[in-house]
Each structure stands twice: as C-alpha cells, then as structure tokens.
N, C-alpha and C positions, 0 to 999 in steps of 0.2 A: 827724856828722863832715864838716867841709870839706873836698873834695878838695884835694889838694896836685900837682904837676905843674911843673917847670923850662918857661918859655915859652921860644919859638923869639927870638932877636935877630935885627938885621938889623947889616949893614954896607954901605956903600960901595961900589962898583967903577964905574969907567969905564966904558961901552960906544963898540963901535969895530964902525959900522957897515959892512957889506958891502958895501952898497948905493951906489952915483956918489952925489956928491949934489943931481947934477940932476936928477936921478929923485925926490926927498922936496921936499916943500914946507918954505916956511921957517917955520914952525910945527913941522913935523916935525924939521927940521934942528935946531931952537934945542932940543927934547926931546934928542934924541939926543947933543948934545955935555954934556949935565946926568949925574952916576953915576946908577946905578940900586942897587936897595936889592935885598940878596940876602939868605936866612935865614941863621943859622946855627944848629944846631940844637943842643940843650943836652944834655950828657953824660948818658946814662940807667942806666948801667951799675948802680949802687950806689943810686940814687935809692927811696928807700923808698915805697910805693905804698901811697896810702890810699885809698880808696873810701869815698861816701857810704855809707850803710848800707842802703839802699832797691836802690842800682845793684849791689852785693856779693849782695843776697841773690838780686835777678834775674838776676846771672848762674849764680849759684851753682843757683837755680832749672832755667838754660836747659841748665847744664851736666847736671844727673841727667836731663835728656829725651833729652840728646844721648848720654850714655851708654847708657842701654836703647835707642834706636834702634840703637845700635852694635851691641849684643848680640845684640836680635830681628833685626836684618838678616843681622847676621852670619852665623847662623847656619845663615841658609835655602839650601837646596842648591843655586837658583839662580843667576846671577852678578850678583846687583846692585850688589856692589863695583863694578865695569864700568863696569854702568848707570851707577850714580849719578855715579860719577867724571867721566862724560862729559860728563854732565848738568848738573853744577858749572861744569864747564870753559864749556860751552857759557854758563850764564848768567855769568860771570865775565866773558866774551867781552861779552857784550848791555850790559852799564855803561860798556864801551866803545862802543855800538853797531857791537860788531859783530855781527850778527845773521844766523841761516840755520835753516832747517829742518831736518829728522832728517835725510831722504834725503839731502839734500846734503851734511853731515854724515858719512853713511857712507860716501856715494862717496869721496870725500876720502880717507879712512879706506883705504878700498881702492885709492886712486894712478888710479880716473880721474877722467878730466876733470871737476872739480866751480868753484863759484864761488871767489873768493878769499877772499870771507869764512870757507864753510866750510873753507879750505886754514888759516886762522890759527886758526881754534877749535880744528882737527888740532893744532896746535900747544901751545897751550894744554893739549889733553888730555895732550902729552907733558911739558910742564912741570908739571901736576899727579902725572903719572908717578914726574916725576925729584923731586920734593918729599916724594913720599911714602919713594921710595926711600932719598932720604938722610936721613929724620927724626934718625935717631942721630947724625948729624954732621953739623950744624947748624952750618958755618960761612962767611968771605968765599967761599971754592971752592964752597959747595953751591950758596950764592945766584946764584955767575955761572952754575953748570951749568942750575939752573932757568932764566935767559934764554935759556943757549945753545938750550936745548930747545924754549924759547916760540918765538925767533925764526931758529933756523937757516935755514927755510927762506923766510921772508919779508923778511928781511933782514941775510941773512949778513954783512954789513961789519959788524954793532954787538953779532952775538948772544955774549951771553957775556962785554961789555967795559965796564966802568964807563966813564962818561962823560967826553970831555974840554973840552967845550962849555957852556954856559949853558943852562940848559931853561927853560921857566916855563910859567902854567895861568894859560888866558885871555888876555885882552887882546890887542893887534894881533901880527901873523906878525912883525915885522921889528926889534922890541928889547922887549926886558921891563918897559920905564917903566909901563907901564898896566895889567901884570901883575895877574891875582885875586891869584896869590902865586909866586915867586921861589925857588924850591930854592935852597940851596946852592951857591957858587962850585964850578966841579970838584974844585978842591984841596982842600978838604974830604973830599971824597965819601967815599975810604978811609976815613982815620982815624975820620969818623962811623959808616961799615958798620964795623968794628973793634969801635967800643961797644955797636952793635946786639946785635954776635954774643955780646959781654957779658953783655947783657940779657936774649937768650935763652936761657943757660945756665943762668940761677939756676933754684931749686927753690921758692923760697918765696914764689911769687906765684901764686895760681889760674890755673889752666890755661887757660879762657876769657878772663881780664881779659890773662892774659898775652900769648895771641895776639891781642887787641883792641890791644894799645898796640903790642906792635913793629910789628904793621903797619901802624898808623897811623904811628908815628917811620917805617917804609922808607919810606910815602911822601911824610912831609917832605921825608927825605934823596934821592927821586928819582932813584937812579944812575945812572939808564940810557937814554941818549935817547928809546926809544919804549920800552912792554910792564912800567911802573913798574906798574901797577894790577893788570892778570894776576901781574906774577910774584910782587906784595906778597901777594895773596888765595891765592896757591898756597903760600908764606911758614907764612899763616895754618893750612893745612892741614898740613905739616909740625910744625910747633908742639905744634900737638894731637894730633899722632900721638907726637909724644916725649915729651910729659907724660903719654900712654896716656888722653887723653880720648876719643879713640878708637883701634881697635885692627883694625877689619876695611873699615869700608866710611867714604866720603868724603862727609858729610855737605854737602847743597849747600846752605851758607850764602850762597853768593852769589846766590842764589834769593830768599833774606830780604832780603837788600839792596836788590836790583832792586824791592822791593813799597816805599821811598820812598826812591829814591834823593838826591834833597835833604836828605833827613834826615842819612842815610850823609856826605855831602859835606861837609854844616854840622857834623858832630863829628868831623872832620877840622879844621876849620878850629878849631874850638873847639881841638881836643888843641896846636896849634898855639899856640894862645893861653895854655895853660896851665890848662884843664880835662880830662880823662882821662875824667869819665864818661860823657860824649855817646857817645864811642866805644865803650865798655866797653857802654851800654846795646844801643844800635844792634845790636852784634854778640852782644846776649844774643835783642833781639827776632828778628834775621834768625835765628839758632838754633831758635826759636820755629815761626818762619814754614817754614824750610828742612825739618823734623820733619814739621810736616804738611803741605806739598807733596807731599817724597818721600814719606812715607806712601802717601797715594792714588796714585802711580805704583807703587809697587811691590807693593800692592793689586792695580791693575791688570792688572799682567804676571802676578802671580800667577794672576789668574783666568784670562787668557789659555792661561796655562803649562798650567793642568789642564784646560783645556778641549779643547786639544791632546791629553793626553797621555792624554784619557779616549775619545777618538777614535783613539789610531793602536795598530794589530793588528799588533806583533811580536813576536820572540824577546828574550828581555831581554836578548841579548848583540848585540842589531843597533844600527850605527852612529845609525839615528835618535835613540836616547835623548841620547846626549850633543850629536845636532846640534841640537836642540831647544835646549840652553844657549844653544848659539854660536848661534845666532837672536835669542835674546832680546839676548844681549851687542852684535853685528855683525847687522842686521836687515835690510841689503843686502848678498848675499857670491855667491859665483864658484865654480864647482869646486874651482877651488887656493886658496882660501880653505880650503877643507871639507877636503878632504886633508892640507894642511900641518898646521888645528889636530886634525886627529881620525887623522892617523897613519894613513890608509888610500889604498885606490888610488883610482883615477879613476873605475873602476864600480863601486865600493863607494860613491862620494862621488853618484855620480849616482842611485844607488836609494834614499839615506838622503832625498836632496833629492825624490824622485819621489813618499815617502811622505809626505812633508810637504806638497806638491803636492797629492795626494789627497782630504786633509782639511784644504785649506784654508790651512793655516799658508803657503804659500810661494807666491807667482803669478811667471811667468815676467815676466819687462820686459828692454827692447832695454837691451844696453851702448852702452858709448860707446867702445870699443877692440877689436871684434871679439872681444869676449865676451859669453857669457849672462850674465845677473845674473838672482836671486831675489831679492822681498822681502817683507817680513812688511808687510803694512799696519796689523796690528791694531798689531804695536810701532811703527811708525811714526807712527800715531796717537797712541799713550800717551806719546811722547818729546814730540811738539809739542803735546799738551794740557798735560802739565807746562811745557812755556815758556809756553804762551798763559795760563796762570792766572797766573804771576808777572806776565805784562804787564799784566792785566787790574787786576789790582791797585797798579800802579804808576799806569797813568794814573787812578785813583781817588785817589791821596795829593795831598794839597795841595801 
C-alpha cells in the first residue's frame, strides 16, 4: 500500500524588514524586498490515513511494548510515573539542546538557585504535567495551557499565546528567504490548530500512528514563537494517554528520538512533503528505543530501592518507608520538602532523613539558600546514565 498524505503548499508574503537598511548589504537588500514563501498546511481533519503495511505493523508492534511497559511499570509501588516523566521532559529538552544534569535538575525543582537550562526542563516537566492532565480534553485551550506551562516562567510575554509574527527553521536571524522551512503565516495558525484539534478527536486511527502525525502537522503549524517542539512532544504524550495507550506512567519517547535525531527531523520534513510514514516509523522505533532505556533505569532504581530497604531497621509505621519513594521521585530535597509531602513535623522529617543517612541512601550537601539539602547519588547516577546512553547513541547515528 502507498502511503497517501495532503503535502503542505506554499504562498507568497512580502517581508518588511526591521532592520535600517544601512545596516544590510545590497545583496541583502535586493533578497529582502523579493516575498518569501510560507507553508500552508493542508486540512487533516477527515483525511483518511493509509499506512505502508510494513510501517502499520511496526507501530502496531511498538505499540503492545509500550502497553506492557505501561502495565509492569505501573504497577510497581515505586513512583516511576515521576521518574520517567521527568526523564522524558528532560530528554525532550536535549533535541532542543537544552541540556543539564539530574542535580540541577532537582535543585530547579526545589526553587534554588540552579542553571537556566535546568529552570526550562522545570518547565517542560510541567508541561508534560499539564498534557497529561488534560488528555480528555484535548483541545485549542489544552494546547495553549501546555505552553503556558512550558514557558511561564522563561518567558512570560509569549506563554500561552499563539503567535502573531513570522517564525521559520534555519537559515539567517533576519527574514525567512533562506529558511530550511517557513511555518505558516500567523493568520493561519488558529484555524490550522482548529483542524488539528479535529484530527485528534477521531477514534479510527491507531493510537501511535495517530500521535506520530498530529505532531508532526503541530509542528508544521508552529504556533508559537519559541517551545513548538517541547509542547508538540508533550502533545504526543497526551494523545496516548486519551487513546489509553498508556494509562499510568510517561513513556520517554523522546529518549528514542534523541538516539538519531536527523532521522526524527527528515520525517518531519518528509510528512511535510506528503509522506506520513517516516514519521509514524521514527515514532514506532523511538518507542522501541524509549522501552529499553527506561527499562534499565528503573531496573536500576529498583535495585537501588531494595537495597535500601533491606538495610534500614524500623517500625513499619515510621516515616522512612514512604520517604524512601520521595527520594527516588525528588533525589535532592530539604526538610520542608519531607514534611509538606509526608505530612509530618519537622523532627519527624529530620529522623526519617537521619535513617537514610545511616545507610547510605542520603549524604548531607551545602544549600544554596541557607538550607540543608540531602541527596541520593546512587539516583542521581541512574537519572544521568539514562541521558548519557541516549547521547551516546545519538553521536553513533549517521
């Protein structure tokens, strides 16, 4: 079966640069008074979707792994819903290079002082948050809330607002003529998210294929000056959580991604073109790939968890057991960290951390705000060995 697919058009528009133009060379000059060529993206709402038979069965493949991961993770008493979420968030982040460590990571997490990057993967985790939250009502409002959430605190003028400006991928900072590619005029942008939200209502499209192509069409459509990529892949997550391909924990497909991102990129560009299954495959192998990553991290913690828990000597009703969770979930945390999630006072919160102390799970480290901090290094460890094998993998792909 040949795949079938509506290609993206272009049209026309004048650009009206910002810029003196004694500042542009006259090379520059004579580009910039020529239109520039903008997509427009083709209606997908009703658009009936065929699949090679080869791409159909490998997702249909990636989809029964990504269901029993669903299942066995779910299940485990642990918090690796958490984890993994974070986990996703973070490598979702790295295809944007934004990149940071666990600790940095958690500091963030806990409001001190950390780098910027780990301040926007913070973010990210919360737009994976607000994505999963609203899976059932999967519409224009869900999708601004997921930005509002990616970018409220990085860049409050835009979080939340479809665009009203020209974006594009590639080519020079200062007009679009040289552009990889050209999203969308702004006046588009609604009425294309309109179709989107269409598209993601139906019922009679596979669940994987399905989240493969809207996210490929958001990032056609591009609506939003910065955080199109994060809030499309957070998109992806919601999808599959309202089709109930998954049901408990956040499979980190953008882990699979990140092992060739080129690949990922050129079937984007493909779906663009009017081919569907580059991207449908891509997002069957990253399933693949994201299954046995998180596997061996939560393998990991696991072992971790019982090696702890076969070391520490209490009553079954003392606060260590469940601080043990919020270690594994938050792996740098504070006193009023430990009180607020475990509902106890402040000498209760200190003796649960003292027994952790004890045996190992927890070493004392300077704040950075005139508080103590604890951290776990063995999860600290297992958060950035899971990024470091996606990397490792990526600089291996062609």
């Amino acid at each position: 079966m040949m795949p079938y697919w509506p290609a993206a058009r272009f049209e026309e528009h004048p650009w009206r640069s910002s810029l003196p133009p004694e500042l542009l060379s006259r090379s520059a000059r004579e580009q910039m008074s020529e239109p520039y060529r903008a997509a427009v993206t083709p209606e997908i709402a009703d658009v009936e979707v065929r699949l090679p038979r080869e791409t159909a069965a490998a997702a249909e493949e990636a989809s029964v792994l990504v269901r029993a991961f669903d299942v066995e993770v779910g299940h485990d008493i642990a918090p690796f819903a958490s984890i993994l979420l974070r986990s996703e968030s973070a490598s979702s982040s790295e295809i944007e290079r934004l990149t940071s460590g666990a600790k940095q990571i958690a500091l963030a997490e806990l409001g001190e002082d950390a780098k910027r990057n780990a301040t926007q993967i913070v973010g990210n985790v919360h737009a994976m948050q607000a994505a999963i939250r609203l899976s059932e009502r999967l519409d224009a409002g869900s999708v601004l809330e997921m930005h509002r959430a990616l970018m409220q605190d990085a860049e409050p003028d835009i979080a939340g607002r479809w665009r009203t400006q020209q974006v594009w991928i590639g080519g020079g900072g200062y007009s679009p003529h040289r552009a990889a590619f050209v999203p969308p005029h702004a006046d588009r942008v609604v009425p294309a998210i309109h179709d989107l939200v269409a598209f993601m209502a139906r019922e009679d499209v596979p669940a994987l294929p399905h989240a493969a192509l809207a996210h490929a069409q958001f990032e056609t459509i591009h609506p939003f000056p910065d955080g199109n990529g994060r809030t499309g892949r957070a998109l992806v997550h919601s999808l599959l959580r309202k089709r109930a391909l998954t049901r408990s924990v956040t499979v980190p497909v953008s882990v699979g991604l990140l092992v060739d991102t080129r690949a990922y990129f050129d079937a984007l560009t493909a779906y663009r073109l009017g081919d569907p299954a580059p991207i449908v495959d891509t997002m069957a192998q990253a399933s693949f790939d994201a299954v046995a990553n998180g596997g061996v991290l939560v393998e990991e913690l696991r072992e971790v968890r019982a090696g702890w828990v076969s070391s520490i000597r209490a009553r079954s009703d003392s606060s260590v057991w469940p601080l043990v969770d919020l270690v594994l979930r938050q792996p740098v945390l504070h006193t009023g960290l430990v009180q607020h999630e475990l509902g106890i006072t402040h000498t209760n919160a200190m003796k649960a951390i003292g027994r952790l102390v004890e045996v190992g799970a927890l070493a004392e480290v300077g704040g950075r705000r005139r508080s103590i901090l604890w951290q776990s290094a063995q999860v600290l460890d297992a958060l950035d060995a899971f990024a470091a094998r996606a990397g490792r993998r990526q600089l291996g792909a062609p």
